[in-house]
N, C-alpha and C positions, 0 to 999 in steps of 0.2 A: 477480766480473765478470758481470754482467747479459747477456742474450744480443744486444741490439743491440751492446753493446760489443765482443762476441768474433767476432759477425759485419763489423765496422766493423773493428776489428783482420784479419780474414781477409782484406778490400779491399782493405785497404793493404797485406796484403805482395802481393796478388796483382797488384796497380796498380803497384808497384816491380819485380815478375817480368817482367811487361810491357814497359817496357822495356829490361830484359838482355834478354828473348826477342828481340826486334825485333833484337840485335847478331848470334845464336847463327848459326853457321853449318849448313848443310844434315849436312856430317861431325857436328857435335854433336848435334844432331837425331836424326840416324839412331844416333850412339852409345848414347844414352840408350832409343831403343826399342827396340834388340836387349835391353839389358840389363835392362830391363822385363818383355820377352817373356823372358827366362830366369829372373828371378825367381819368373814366375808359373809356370814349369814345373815348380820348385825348390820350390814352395809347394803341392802338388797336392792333399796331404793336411791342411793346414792350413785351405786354401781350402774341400773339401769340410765340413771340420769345422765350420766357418763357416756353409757356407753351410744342413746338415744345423738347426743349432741356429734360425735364421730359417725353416726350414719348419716346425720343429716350431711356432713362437709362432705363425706363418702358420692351420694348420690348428686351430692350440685355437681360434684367431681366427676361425675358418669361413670364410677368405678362397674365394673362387670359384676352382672348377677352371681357365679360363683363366687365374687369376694366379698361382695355386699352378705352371700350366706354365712364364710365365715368370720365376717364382723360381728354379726348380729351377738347380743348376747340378752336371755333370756331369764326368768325365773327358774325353771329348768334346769338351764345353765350352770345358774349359780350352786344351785344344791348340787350339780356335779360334780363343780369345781371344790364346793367343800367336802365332798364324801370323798373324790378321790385323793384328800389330803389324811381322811383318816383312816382310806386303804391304806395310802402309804406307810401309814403308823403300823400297820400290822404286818408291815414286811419285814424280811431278816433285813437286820442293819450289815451288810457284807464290811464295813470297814472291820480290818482287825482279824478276820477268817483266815486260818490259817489250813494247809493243802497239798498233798502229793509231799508228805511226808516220808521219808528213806530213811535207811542210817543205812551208813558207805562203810565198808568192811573195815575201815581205821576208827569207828564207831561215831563219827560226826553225824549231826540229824539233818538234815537237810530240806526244805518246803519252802512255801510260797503261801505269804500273807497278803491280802487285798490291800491298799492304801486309796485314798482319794488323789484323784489328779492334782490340786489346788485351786487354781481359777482358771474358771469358764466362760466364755465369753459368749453368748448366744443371740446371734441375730437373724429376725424373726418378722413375719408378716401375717396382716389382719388378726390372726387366730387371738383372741384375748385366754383362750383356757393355757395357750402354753405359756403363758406370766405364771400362771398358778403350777401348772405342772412340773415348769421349770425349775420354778425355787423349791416346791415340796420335794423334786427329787433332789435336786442340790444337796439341799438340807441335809436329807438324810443320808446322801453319800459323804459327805464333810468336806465338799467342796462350797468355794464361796463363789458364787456370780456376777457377772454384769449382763444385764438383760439389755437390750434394743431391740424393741418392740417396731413394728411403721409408724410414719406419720401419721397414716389414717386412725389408727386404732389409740394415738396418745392419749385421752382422755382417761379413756376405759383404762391402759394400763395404766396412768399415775394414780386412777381410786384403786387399783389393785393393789398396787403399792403400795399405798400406805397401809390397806389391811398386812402382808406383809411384815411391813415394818412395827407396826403395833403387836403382831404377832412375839416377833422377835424380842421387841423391847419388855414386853409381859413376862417372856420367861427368864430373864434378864440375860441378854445372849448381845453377840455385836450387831448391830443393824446394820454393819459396812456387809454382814453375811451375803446379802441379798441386794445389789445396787442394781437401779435403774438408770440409763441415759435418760435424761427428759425432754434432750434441746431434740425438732424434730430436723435439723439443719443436717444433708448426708453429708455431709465432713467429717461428722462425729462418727460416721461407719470408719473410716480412712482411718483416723485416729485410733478409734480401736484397734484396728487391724495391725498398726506400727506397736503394741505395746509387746514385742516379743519376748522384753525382758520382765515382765508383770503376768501376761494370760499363758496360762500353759494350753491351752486347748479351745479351738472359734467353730462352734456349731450353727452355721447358717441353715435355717428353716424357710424356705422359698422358692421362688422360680428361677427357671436358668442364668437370668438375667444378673438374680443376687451371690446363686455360687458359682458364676463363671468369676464375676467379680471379686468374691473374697479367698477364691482359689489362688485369682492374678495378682493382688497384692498385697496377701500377706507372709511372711517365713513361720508364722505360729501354725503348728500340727491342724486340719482341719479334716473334722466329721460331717461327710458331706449324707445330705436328705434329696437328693435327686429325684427329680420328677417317674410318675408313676404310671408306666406303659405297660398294665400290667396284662397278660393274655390267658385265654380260657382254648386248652387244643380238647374237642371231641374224638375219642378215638372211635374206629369202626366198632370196636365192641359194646359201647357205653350202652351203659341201663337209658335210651333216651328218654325219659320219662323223668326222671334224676338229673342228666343234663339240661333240657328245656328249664325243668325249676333254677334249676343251678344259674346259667345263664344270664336268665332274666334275673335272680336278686344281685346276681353280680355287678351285672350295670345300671340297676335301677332304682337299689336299695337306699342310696344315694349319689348326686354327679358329681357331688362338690371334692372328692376326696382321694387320696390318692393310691388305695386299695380298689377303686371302681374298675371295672374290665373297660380295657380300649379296644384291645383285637381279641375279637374270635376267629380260631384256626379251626377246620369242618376237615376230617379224611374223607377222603375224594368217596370212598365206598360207603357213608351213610347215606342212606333212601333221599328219594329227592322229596318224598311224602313229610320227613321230619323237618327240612330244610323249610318247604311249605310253613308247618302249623310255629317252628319256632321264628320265622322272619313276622308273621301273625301276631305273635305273640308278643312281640318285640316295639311291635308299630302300633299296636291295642295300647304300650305303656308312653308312646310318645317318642319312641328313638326312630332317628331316622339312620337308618343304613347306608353303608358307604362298603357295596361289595367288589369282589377282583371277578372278571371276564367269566373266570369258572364257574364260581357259585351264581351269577344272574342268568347263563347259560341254563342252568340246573332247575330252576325257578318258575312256578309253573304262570307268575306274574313278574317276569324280571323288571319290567319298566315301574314297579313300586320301590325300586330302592334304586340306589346313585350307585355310579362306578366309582370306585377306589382309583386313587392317584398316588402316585409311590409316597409323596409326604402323609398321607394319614398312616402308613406301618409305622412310624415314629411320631407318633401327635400323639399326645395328655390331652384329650377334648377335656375333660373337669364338665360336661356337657349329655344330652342325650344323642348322642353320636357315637356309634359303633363301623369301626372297620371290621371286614369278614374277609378270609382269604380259604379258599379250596389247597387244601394239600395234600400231596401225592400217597405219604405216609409219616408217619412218626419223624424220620429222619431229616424227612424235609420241616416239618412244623419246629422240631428244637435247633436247626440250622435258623429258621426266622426270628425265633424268638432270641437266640442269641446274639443276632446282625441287628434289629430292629428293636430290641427290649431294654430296660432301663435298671434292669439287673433287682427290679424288685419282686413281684411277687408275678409265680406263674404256675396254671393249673392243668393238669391232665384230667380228665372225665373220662373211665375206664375202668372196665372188670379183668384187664389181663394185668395178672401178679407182673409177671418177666415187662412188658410192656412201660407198666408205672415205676419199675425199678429204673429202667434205664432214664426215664424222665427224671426221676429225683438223682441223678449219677449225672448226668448232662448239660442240665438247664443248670446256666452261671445266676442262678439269682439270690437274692438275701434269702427270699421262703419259696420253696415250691413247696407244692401242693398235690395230693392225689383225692381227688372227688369232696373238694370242699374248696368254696367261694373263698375267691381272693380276699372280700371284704374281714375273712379274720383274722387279715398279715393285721394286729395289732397288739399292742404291747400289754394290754389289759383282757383282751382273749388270749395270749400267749402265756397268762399267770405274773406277768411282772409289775403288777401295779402300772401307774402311768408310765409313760412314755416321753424322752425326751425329743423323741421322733424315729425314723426308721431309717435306717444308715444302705447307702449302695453301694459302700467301699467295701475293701475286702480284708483291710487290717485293724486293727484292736477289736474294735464292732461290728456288729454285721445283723441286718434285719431291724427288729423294734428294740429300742435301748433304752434298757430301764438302769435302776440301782447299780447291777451287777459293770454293765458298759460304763459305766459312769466312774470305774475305780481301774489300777491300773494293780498289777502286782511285783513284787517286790519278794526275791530271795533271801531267807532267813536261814541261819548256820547258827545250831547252839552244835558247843562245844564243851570240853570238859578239861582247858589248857594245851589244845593240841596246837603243833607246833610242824610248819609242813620241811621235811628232810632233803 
């Protein structure tokens, strides 16, 4: 069997899973992901042994320390990955919600019911928890998957898999719900990508490199996860004391991730005193700075940080490297952020009401923010259980996309024999 075939065969059963899913009841739903979640607990040593053998090819492979972190999977881990399957239990099941009900003066009802997409196609790099996140939210939106995972991480996802599918087959449910690609051969991306009559919807989770790629060749609807340039602007007014903490958990809390701050914007009129103890601050946790003319000018030791070159206003470091740009005011910092930003998460630090309003009116991004760390553009600080990832587009979804993103809706008309004149 050639791999368009075997991929073309995975569509079909997952286009037949699709609609059993659309029948499954919420109780079936939830049965199959507790039993999921106890597989993968029940699996703990198998999973690491998996996942151990994918580092080691990882690192002969000189992969980079930020992907090497989110290969890694842990004991830790595991228990995450199973409790965030029995958050998900506890969320409203949106299929079937019905909404912005009327009755139109001829006495028709008119609303809007949630439906599941059908199939998903989701392709996906290093992270082993979005196997788990992926199907758990599948799951219970009643949509059916095809997961492709990377090469690096095959191991780890085929043990996932099969907890999965053992999940599935416990509650006695279709196992075509949840399909994995297995071959790690990229043709099988290509393949996927042609099944326009089978995937309603191709959610690529990665680097430029992958959704420039499945941007370019596919006609199937795509949810794009765009890299994360996300910016922290100080205003003159900020509580700086609030901003410094702010700051530094921003970019520090972790590098690997795509809510981490890349540019900090400074108004030209904060103290050159606070400029001082947060550059300090900054260099204490191991980042090295990469500042614009203005701010090293400002600095009461400029030759401790690098000058900025116009490609770091748009670089994702995933690193302890921070760009800092001096700006003139407000106007100028949300003109940068909107030429240079990746439309994800971006934050004002500010006590002036008028001020953060216009920052949340302006900035084109999924979440901004007024005086709270980019790190909780996330779908499980946001209230929605996991996360299928966080979307930079501007249509269906927008931001972190849980359950709710995951369903599409559909106009419903009860009637009483009306007949239109």
């Amino acid at each position: 069997m050639t791999i368009d075939q075997d991929i073309r065969r995975i569509g079909e059963g997952a286009k037949a899973a699709a609609s059993a899913a659309r029948k499954a009841s919420t109780a079936d739903k939830n049965t199959a992901l507790g039993l999921i979640a106890k597989a993968i607990k029940a699996s703990a040593e198998s999973l690491l042994r998996a996942n151990a053998q994918d580092l080691d090819r990882a690192q002969a492979a000189g992969l980079d320390a930020p992907s090497l972190d989110r290969l890694t999977l842990t004991n830790d881990g595991i228990v995450v990955m199973s409790e965030g399957l029995l958050q998900i239990q506890t969320l409203q099941d949106p299929v079937g919600q019905i909404s912005q009900m009327s009755v139109r003066p001829n006495g028709l009802e008119i609303g809007k019911m949630r439906t599941p997409i059908g199939v998903i196609g989701i392709i996906y790099e290093s992270r082993p928890n979005v196997t788990i996140d992926a199907a758990g939210l599948c799951i219970k939106s009643g949509n059916a998957a095809i997961l492709r995972g990377g090469s690096e991480c095959i191991s780890t996802n085929r043990a996932l898999f099969g907890c999965i599918q053992k999940g599935l087959e416990d509650a006695g449910l279709d196992s075509n719900w949840i399909q994995l690609v297995q071959t790690t051969d990229r043709e099988a991306v290509g393949a996927l990508l042609g099944l326009n009559d089978l995937v309603d919807l191709i959610i690529p989770r990665g680097g430029k490199g992958l959704i420039e790629r499945v941007s370019r060749e596919t006609r199937i609807p795509v949810l794009k996860h765009l890299d994360g340039n996300c910016h922290v602007f100080v205003h003159e007014d900020a509580d700086l004391a609030m901003a410094q903490s702010l700051v530094v958990n921003a970019k520090t809390q972790r590098y690997s991730v795509c809510n981490a701050l890349e540019t900090l914007l400074l108004h030209r009129a904060l103290p050159a005193s606070f400029l001082d103890q947060l550059m300090s601050a900054l260099r204490a946790k191991g980042v090295e700075v990469r500042a614009c003319e203005d701010t090293r000018a400002r600095l009461a030791a400029p030759e401790e940080v690098n000058l900025a070159n116009e490609s770091d206003w748009s670089t994702e470091y995933l690193a302890p490297i921070l760009a800092v740009k001096t700006c003139r005011d407000l106007d100028e910092a949300i003109l940068h952020i909107n030429h240079y930003g990746s439309n994800h998460t971006d934050v004002i630090v500010t006590e002036d009401y008028t001020r953060a309003q216009q920052f949340l009116r302006e900035v084109d991004s999924s979440s901004v923010m007024v005086n709270a760390s980019p790190r909780f553009a996330d779908g499980f600080e946001y209230g929605l259980g996991a996360e299928i990832g966080i979307s930079t587009d501007k249509l269906h979804a927008r931001g972190p996309v849980g359950l709710e993103g995951l369903t599409s809706e559909k106009f419903v008309v009860l009637g009483a024999g009306h007949i239109r004149q």
